[in-house]
C-alpha positions as CSV (number, residue, x, y, z in Angstrom):
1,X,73.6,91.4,89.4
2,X,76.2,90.1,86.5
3,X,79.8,89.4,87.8
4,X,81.0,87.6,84.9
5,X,83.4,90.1,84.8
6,X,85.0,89.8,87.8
7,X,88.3,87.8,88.0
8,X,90.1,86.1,90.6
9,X,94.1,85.4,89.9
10,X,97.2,84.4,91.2
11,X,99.3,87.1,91.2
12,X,103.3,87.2,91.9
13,X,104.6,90.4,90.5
14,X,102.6,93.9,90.7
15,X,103.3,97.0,88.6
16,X,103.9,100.3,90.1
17,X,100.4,100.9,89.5
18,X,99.0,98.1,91.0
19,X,100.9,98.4,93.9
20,X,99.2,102.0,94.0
21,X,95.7,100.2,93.6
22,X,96.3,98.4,96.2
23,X,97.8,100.6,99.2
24,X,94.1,102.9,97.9
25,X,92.5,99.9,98.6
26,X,93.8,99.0,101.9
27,X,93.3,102.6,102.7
28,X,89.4,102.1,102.0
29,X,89.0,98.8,103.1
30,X,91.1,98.0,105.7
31,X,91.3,100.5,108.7
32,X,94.4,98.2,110.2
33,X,96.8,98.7,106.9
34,X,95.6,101.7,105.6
35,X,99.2,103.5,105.8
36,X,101.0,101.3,104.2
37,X,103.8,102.3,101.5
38,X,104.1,100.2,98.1
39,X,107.5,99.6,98.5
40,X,106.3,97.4,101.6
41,X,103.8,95.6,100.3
42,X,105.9,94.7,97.2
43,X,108.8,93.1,99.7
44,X,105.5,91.3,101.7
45,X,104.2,90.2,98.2
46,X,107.7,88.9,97.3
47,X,107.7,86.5,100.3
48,X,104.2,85.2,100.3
49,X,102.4,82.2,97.9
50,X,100.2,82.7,96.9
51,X,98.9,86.0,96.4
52,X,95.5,86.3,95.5
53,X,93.9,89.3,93.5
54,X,90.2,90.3,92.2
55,X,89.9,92.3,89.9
56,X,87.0,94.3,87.8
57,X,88.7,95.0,84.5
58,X,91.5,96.9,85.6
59,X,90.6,98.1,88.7
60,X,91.7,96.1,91.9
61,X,88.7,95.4,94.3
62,X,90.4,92.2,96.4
63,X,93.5,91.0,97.8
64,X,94.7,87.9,99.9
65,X,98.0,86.3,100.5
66,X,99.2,83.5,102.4
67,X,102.5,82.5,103.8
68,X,103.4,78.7,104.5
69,X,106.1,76.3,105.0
70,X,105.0,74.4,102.0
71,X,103.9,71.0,104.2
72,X,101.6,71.4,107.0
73,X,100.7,74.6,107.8
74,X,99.6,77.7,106.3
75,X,98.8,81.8,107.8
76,X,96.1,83.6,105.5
77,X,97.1,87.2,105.5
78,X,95.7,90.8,104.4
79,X,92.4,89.7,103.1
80,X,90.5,92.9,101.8
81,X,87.5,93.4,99.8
């Protein structure tokens, strides 16, 4: 299987349409989030780094984020595939 095309980034901001990509996704993926609103996840994006995203060309297949007091320690949040 080729996954050349597959690309991890750091991601800070999210369009409206992302933001839709990825409450779909949690909805698929993760049983725990799945009702999740984008406005939500935009404020929780806004206050975590960083804020991982996979993507295959435009279409969001994985998300991470982490929140951390920039020194010691570090909570690894909403991982979804």
């Amino acid at each position: 299987m080729d996954s050349r095309h597959i690309q991890f980034r750091y991601t800070q901001v999210f369009s409206p349409n992302h933001l839709n990509q990825l409450c779909d996704l949690f909805k698929v993926a993760a049983f725990w989030a799945g009702e999740r609103r984008p406005s939500e996840m935009a404020r929780a994006i806004a206050h975590s780094k960083p804020v991982v995203t996979v993507w295959d060309g435009e279409h969001l297949i994985g998300f991470a984020r982490a929140t951390s007091d920039g020194v010691f320690r570090a909570t690894i949040w909403d991982v979804v595939i």
